[in-house]
Each structure stands twice: as C-alpha cells, then as structure tokens.
N, CA, C and O atoms as CSV, one atom per row, in Angstrom:
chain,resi,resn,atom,element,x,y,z
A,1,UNK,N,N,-16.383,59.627,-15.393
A,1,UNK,CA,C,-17.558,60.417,-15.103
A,1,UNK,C,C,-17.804,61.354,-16.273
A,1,UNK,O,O,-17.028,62.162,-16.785
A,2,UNK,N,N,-19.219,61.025,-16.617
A,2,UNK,CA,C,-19.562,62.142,-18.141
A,2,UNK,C,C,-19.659,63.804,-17.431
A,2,UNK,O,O,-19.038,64.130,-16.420
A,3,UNK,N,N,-20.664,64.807,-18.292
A,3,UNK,CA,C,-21.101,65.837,-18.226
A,3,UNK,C,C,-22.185,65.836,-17.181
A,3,UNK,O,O,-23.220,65.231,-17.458
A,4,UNK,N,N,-22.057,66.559,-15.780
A,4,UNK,CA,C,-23.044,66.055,-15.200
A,4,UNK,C,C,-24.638,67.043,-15.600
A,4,UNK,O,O,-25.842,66.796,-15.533
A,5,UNK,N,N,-23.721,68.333,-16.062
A,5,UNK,CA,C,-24.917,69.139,-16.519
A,5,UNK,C,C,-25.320,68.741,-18.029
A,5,UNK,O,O,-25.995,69.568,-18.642
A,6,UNK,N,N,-24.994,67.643,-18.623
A,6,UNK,CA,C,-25.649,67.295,-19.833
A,6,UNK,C,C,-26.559,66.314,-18.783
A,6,UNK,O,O,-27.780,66.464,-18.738
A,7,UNK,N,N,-25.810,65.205,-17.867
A,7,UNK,CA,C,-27.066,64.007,-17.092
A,7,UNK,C,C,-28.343,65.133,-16.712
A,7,UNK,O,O,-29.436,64.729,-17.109
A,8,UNK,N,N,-28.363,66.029,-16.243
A,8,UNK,CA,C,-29.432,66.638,-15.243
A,8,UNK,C,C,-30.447,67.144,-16.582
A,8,UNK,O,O,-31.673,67.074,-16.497
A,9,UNK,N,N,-29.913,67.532,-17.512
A,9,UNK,CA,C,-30.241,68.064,-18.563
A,9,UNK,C,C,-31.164,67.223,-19.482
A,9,UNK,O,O,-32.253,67.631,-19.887
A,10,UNK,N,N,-30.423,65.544,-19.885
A,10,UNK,CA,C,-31.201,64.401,-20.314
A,10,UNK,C,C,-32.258,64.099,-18.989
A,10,UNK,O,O,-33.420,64.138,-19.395
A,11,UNK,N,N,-32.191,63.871,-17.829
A,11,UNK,CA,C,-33.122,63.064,-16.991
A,11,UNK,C,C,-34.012,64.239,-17.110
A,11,UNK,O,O,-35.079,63.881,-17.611
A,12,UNK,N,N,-33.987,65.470,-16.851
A,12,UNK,CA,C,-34.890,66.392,-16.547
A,12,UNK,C,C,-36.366,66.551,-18.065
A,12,UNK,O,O,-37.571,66.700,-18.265
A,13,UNK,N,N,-34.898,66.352,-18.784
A,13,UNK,CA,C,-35.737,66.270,-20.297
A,13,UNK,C,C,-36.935,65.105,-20.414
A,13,UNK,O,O,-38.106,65.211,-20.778
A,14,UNK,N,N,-36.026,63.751,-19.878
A,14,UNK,CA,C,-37.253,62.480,-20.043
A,14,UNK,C,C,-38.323,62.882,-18.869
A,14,UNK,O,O,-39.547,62.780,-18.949
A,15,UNK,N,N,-37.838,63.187,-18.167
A,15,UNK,CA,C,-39.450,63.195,-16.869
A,15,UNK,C,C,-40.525,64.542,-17.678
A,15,UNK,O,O,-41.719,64.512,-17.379
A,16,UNK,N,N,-40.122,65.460,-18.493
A,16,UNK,CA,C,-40.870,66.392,-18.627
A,16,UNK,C,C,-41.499,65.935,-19.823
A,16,UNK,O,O,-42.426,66.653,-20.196
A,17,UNK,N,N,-41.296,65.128,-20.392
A,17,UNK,CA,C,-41.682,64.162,-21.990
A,17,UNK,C,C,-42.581,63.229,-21.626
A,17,UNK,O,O,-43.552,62.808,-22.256
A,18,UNK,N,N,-42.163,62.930,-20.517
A,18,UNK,CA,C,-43.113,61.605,-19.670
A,18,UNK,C,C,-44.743,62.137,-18.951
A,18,UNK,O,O,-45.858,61.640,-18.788
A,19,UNK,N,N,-44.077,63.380,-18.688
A,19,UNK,CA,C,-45.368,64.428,-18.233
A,19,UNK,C,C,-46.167,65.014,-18.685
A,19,UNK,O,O,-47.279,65.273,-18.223
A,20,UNK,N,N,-45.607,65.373,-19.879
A,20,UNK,CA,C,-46.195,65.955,-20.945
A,20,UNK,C,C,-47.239,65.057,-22.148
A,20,UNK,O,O,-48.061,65.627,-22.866
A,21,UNK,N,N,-47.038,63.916,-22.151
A,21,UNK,CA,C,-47.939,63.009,-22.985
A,21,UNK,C,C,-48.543,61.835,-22.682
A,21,UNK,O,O,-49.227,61.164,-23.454
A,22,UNK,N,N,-48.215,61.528,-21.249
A,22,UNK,CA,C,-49.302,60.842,-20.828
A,22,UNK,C,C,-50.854,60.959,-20.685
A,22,UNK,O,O,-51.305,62.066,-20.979
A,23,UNK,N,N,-51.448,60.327,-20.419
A,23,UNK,CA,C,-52.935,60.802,-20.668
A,23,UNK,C,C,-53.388,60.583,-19.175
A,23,UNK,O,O,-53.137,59.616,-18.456
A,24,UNK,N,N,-54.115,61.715,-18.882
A,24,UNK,CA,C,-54.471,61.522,-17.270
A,24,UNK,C,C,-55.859,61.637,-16.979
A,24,UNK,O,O,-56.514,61.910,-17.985
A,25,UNK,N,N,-56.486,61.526,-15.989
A,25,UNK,CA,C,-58.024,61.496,-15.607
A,25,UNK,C,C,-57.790,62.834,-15.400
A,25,UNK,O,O,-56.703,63.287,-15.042
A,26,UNK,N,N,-59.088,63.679,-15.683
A,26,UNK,CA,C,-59.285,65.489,-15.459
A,26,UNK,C,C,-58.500,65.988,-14.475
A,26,UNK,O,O,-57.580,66.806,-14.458
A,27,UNK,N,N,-59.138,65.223,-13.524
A,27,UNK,CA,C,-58.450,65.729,-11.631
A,27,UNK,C,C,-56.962,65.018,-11.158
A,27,UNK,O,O,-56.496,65.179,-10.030
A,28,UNK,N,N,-56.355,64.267,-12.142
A,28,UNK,CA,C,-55.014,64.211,-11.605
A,28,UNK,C,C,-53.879,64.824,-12.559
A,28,UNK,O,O,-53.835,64.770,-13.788
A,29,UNK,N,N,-52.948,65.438,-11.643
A,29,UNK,CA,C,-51.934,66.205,-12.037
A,29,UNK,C,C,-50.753,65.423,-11.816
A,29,UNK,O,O,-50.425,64.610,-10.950
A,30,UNK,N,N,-50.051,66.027,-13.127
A,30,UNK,CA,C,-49.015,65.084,-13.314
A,30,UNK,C,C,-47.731,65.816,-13.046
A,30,UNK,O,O,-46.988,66.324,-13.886
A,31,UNK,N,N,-47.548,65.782,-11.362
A,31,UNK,CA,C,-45.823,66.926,-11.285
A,31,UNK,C,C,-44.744,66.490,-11.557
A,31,UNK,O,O,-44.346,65.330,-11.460
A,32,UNK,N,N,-44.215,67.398,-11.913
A,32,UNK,CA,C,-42.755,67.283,-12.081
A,32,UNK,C,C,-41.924,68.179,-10.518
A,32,UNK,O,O,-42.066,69.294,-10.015
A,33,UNK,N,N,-41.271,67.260,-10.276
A,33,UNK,CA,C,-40.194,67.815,-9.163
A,33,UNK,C,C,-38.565,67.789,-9.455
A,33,UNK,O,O,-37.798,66.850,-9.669
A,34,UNK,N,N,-38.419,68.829,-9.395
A,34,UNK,CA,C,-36.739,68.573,-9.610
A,34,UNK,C,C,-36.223,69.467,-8.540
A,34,UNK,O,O,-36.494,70.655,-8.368
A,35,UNK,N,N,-35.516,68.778,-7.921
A,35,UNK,CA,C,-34.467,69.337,-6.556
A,35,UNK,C,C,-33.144,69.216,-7.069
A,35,UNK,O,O,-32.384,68.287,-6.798
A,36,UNK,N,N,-32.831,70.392,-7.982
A,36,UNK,CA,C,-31.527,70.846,-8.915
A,36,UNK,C,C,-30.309,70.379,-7.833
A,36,UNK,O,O,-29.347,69.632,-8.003
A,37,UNK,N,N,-30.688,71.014,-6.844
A,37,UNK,CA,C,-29.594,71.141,-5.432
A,37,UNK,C,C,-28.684,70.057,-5.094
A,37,UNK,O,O,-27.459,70.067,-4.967
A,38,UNK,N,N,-29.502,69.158,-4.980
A,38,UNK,CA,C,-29.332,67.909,-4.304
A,38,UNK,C,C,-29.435,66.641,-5.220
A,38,UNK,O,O,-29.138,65.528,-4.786
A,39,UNK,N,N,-30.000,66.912,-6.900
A,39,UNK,CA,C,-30.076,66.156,-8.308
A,39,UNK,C,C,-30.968,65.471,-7.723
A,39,UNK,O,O,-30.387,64.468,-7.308
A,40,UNK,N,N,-32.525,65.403,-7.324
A,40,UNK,CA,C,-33.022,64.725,-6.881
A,40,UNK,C,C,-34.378,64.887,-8.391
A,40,UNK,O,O,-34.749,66.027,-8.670
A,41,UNK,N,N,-34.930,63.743,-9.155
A,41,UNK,CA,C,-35.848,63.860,-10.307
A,41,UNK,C,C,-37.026,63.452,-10.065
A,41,UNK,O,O,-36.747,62.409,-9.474
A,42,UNK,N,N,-38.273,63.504,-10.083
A,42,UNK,CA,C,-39.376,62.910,-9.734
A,42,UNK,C,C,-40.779,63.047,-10.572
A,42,UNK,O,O,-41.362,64.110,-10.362
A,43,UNK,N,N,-41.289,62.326,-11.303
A,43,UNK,CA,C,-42.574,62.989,-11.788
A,43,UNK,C,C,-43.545,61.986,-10.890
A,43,UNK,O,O,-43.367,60.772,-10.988
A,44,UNK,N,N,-44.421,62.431,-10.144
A,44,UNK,CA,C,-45.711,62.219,-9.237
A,44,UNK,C,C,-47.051,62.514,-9.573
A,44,UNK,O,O,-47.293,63.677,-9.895
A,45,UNK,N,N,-48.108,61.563,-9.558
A,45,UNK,CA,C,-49.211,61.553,-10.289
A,45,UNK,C,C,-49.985,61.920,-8.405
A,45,UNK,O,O,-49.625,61.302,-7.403
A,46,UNK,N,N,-50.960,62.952,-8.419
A,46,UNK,CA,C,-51.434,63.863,-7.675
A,46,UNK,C,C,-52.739,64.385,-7.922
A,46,UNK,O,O,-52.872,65.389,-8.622
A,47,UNK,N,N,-54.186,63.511,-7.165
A,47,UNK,CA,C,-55.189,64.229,-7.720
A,47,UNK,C,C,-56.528,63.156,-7.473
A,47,UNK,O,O,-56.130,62.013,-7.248
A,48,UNK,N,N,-57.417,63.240,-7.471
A,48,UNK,CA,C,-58.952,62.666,-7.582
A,48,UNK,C,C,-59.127,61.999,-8.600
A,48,UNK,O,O,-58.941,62.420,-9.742
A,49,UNK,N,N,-59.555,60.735,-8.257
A,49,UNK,CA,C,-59.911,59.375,-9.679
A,49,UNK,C,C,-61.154,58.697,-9.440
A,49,UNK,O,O,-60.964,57.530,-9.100
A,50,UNK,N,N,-62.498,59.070,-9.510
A,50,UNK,CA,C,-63.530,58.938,-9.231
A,50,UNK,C,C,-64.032,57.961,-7.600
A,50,UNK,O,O,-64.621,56.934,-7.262
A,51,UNK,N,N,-63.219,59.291,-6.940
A,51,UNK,CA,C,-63.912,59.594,-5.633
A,51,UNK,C,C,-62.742,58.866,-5.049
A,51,UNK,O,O,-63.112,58.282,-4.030
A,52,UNK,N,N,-61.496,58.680,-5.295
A,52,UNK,CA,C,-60.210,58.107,-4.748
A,52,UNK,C,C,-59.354,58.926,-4.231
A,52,UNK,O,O,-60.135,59.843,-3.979
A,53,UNK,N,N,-58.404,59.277,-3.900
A,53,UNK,CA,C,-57.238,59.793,-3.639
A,53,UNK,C,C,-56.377,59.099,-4.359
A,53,UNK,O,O,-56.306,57.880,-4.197
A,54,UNK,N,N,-55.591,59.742,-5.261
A,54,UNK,CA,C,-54.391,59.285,-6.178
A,54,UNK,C,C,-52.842,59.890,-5.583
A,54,UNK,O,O,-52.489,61.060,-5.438
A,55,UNK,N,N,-52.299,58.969,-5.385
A,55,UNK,CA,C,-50.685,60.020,-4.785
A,55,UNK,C,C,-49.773,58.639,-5.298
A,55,UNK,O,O,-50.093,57.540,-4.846
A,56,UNK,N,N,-48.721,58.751,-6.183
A,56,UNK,CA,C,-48.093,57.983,-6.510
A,56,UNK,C,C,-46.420,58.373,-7.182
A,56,UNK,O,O,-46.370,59.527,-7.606
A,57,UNK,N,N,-45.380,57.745,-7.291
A,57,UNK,CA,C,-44.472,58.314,-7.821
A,57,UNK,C,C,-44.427,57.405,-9.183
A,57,UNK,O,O,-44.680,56.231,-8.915
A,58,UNK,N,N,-44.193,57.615,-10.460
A,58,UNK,CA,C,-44.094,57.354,-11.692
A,58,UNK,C,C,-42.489,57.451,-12.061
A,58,UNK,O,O,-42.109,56.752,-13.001
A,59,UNK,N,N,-41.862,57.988,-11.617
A,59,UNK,CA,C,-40.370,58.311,-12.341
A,59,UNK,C,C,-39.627,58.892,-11.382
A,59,UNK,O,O,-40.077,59.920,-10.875
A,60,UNK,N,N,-38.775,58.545,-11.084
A,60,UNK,CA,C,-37.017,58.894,-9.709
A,60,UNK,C,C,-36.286,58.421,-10.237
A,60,UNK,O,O,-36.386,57.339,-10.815
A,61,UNK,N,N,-35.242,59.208,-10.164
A,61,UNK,CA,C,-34.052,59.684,-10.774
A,61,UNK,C,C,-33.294,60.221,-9.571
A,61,UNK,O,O,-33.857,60.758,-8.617
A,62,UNK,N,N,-31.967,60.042,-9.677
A,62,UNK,CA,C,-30.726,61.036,-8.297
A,62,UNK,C,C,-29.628,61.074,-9.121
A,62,UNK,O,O,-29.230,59.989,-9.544
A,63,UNK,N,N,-29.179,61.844,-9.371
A,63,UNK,CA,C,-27.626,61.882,-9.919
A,63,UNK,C,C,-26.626,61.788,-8.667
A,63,UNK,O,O,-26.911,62.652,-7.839
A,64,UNK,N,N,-25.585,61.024,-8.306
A,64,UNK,CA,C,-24.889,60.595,-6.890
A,64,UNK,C,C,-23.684,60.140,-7.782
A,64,UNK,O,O,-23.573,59.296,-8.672
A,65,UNK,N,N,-22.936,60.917,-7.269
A,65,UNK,CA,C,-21.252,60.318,-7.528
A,65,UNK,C,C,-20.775,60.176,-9.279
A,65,UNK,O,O,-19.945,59.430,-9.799
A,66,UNK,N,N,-21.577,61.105,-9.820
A,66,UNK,CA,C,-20.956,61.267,-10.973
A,66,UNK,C,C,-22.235,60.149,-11.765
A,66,UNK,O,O,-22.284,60.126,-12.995
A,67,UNK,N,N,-23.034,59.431,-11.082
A,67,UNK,CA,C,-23.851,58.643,-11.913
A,67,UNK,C,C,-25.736,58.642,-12.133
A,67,UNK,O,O,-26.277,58.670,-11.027
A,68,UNK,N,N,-26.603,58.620,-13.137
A,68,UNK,CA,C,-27.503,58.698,-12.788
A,68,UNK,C,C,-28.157,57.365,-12.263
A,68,UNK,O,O,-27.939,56.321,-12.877
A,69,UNK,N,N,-29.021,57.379,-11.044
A,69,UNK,CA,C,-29.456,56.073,-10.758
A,69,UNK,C,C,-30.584,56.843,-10.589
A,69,UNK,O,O,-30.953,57.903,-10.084
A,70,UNK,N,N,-31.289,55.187,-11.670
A,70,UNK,CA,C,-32.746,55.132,-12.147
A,70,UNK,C,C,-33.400,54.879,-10.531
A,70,UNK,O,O,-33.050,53.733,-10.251
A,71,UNK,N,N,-34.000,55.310,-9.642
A,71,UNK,CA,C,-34.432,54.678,-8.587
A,71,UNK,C,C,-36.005,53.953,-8.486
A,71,UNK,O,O,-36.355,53.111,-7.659
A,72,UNK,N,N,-36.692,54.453,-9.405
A,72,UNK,CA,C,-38.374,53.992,-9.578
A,72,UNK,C,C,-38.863,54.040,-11.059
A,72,UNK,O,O,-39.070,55.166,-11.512
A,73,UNK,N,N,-39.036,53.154,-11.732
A,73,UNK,CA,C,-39.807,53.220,-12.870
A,73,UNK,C,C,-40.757,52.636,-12.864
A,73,UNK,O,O,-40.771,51.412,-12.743
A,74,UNK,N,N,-41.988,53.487,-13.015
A,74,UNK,CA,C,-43.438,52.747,-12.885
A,74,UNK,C,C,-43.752,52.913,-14.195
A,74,UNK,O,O,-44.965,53.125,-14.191
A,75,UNK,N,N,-43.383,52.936,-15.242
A,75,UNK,CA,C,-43.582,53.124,-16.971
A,75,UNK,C,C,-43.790,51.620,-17.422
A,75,UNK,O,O,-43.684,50.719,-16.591
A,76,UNK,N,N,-43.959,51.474,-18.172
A,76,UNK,CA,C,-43.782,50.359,-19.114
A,76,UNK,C,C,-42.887,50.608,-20.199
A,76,UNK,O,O,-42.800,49.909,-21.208
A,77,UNK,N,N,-42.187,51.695,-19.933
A,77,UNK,CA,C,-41.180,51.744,-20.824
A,77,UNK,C,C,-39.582,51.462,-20.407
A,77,UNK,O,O,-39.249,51.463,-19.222
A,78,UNK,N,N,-38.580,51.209,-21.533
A,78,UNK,CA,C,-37.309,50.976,-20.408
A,78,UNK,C,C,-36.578,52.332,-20.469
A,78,UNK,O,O,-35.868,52.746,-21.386
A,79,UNK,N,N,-36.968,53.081,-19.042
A,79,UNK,CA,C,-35.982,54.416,-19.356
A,79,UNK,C,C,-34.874,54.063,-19.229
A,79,UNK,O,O,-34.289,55.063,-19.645
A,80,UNK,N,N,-33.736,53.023,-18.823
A,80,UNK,CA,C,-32.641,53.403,-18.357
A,80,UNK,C,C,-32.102,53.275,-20.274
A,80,UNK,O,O,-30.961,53.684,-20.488
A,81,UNK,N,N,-32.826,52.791,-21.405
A,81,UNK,CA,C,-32.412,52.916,-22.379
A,81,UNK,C,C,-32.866,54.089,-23.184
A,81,UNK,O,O,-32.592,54.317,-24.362
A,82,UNK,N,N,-33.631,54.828,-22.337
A,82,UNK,CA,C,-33.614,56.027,-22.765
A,82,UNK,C,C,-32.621,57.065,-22.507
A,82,UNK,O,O,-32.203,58.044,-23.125
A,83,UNK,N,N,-32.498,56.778,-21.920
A,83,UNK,CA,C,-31.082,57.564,-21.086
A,83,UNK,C,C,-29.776,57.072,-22.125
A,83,UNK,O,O,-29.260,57.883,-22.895
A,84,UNK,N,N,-29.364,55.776,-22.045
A,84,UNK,CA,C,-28.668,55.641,-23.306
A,84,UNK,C,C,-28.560,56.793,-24.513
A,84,UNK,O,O,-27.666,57.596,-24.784
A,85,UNK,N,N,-29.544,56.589,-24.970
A,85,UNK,CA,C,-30.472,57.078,-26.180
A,85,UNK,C,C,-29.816,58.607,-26.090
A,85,UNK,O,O,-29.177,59.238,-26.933
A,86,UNK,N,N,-30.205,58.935,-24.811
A,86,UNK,CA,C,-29.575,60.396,-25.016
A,86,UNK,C,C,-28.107,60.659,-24.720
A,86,UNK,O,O,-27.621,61.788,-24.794
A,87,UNK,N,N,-27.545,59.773,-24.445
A,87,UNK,CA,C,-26.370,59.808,-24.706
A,87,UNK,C,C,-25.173,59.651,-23.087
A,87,UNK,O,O,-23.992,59.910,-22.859
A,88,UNK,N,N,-26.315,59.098,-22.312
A,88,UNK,CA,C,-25.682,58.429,-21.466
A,88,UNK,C,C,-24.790,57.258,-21.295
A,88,UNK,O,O,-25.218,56.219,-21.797
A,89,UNK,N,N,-23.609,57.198,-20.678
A,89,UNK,CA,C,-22.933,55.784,-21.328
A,89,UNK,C,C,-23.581,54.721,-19.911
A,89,UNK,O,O,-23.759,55.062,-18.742
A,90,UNK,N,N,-23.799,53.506,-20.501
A,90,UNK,CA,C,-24.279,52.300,-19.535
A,90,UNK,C,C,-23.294,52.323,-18.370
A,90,UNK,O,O,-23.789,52.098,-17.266
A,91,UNK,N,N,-22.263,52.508,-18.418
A,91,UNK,CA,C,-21.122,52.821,-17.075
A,91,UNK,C,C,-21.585,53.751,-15.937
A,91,UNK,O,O,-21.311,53.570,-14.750
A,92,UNK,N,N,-22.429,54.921,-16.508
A,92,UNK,CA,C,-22.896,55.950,-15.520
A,92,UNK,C,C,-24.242,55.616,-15.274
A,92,UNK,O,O,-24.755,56.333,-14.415
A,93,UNK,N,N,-24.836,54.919,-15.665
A,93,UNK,CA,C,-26.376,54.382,-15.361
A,93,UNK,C,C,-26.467,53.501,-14.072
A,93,UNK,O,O,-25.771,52.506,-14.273
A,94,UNK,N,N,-27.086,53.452,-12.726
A,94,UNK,CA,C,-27.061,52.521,-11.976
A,94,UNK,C,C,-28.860,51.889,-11.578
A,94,UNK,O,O,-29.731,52.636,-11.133
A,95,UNK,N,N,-29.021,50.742,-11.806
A,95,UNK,CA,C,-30.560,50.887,-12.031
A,95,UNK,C,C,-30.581,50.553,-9.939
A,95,UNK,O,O,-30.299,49.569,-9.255
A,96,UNK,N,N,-30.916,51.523,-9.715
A,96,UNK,CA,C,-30.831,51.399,-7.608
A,96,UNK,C,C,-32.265,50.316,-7.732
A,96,UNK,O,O,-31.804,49.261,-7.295
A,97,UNK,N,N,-33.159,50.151,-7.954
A,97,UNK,CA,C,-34.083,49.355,-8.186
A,97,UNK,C,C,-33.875,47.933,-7.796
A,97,UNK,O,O,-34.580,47.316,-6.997
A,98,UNK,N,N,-32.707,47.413,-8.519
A,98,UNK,CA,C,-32.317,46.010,-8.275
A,98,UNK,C,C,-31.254,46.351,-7.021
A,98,UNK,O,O,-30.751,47.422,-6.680
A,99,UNK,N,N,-31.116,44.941,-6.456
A,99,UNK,CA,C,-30.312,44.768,-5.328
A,99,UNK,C,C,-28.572,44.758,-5.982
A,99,UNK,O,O,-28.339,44.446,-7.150
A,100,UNK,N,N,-27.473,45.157,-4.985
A,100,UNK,CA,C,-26.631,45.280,-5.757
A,100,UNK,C,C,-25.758,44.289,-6.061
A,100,UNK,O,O,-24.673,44.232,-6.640
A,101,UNK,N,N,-26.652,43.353,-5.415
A,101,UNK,CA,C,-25.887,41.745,-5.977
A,101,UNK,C,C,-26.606,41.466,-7.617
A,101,UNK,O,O,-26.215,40.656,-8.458
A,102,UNK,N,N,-27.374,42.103,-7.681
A,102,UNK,CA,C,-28.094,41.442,-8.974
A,102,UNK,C,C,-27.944,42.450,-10.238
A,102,UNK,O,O,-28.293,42.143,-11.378
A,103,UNK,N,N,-27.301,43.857,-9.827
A,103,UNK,CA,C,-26.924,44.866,-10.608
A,103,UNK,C,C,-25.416,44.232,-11.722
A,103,UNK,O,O,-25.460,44.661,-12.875
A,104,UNK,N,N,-24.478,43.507,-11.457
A,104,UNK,CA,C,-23.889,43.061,-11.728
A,104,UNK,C,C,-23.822,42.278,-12.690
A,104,UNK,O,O,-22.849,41.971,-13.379
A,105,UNK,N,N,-25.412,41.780,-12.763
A,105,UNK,CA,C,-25.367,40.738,-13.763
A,105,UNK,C,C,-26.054,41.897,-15.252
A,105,UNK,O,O,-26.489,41.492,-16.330
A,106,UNK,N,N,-25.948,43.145,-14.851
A,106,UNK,CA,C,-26.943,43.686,-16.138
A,106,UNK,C,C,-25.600,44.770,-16.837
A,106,UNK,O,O,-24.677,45.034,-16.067
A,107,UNK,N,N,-25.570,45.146,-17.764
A,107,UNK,CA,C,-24.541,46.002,-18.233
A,107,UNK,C,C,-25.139,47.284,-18.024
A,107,UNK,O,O,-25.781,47.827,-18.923
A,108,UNK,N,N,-24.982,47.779,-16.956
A,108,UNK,CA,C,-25.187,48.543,-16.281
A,108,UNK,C,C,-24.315,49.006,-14.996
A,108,UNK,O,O,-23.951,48.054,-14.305
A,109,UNK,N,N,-23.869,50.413,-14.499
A,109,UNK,CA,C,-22.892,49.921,-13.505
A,109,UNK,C,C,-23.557,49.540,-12.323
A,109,UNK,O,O,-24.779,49.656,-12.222
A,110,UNK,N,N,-22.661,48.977,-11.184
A,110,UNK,CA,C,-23.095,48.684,-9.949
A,110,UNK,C,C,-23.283,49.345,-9.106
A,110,UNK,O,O,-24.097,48.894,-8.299
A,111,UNK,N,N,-22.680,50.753,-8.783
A,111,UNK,CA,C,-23.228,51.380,-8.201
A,111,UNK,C,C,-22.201,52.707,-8.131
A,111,UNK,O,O,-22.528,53.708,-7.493
C-alpha cells in the first residue's frame, strides 16, 4: 500500500485539471465533489443545454483498502494512466468499471 495522502492528493489533482479545461456550454457547471471523509472523487456536469436538463457524472474515483479505484470514466482519455503518470503504481489502481473476472486480464490490480 503507497501514500494514501499522496493517492487523494493525485486523484483530487486530475478531477480539478479535468474541470478546469474542459469547455462547457454557458449554463453548465462543471463540479467538483470530494468527500475527503469517506475518499469519495467526483467531477459532475450540472446545468441547462439549450432547453435540456444536463446532470451527469464525468469522473469517480474511491480510494478503498489502500487502493484507488477508477469507478466511471466518461473522458476519452485513459485516466487510470494518468494516475500512473503521477506516480501511482498499477498494483494500487483497480479499474471497478470492468467486472472482476475481466480485471485480471489488465495489469492492473483486481481489486
């Protein structure tokens, strides 16, 4: 098990990077939620898109048992190699996304 206050520190960092430069329609807001308490990460797109209701989650994250698991990526980017990047080791990464029969086959841990 790494630094868990360096994990909270990297995930918190990518969701606020992710929030910060996306490009959004006027009326939707792009939150950031972090439930420090409980390591719970979330950025949520929130707001009016010509005459719609927009409510969506973009990015979840949980730190659980010493590991971060990616739980939702709606990016087109691959965060769990962002997370790498910052210096996460692939052992503490769990992508919860896939089933945990199929986690196994990715170098990534299982859970």
């Amino acid at each position: 098990m790494g630094d868990l206050n360096k994990y909270r520190q990297n995930v918190q960092e990518i969701i606020k990077r992710y929030a910060e430069s996306r490009p959004l329609p006027a009326d939707i807001e792009g939150q950031v939620v972090f439930d420090t308490a409980r390591d719970h990460y979330q950025l949520i797109n929130v707001g009016w898109n010509n005459g719609k209701w927009i409510y969506g989650c973009v990015l979840h994250m949980d730190i659980k048992n010493g590991k971060v698991w990616l739980q939702y990526n709606g990016t087109e980017d691959e965060i769990a190699e962002e997370l790498i990047k910052a210096g996460i080791p692939e052992k503490d990464i769990v992508i919860g996304f896939h089933t945990p029969y199929k986690r196994k086959f990715t170098k990534f841990a299982t859970a």
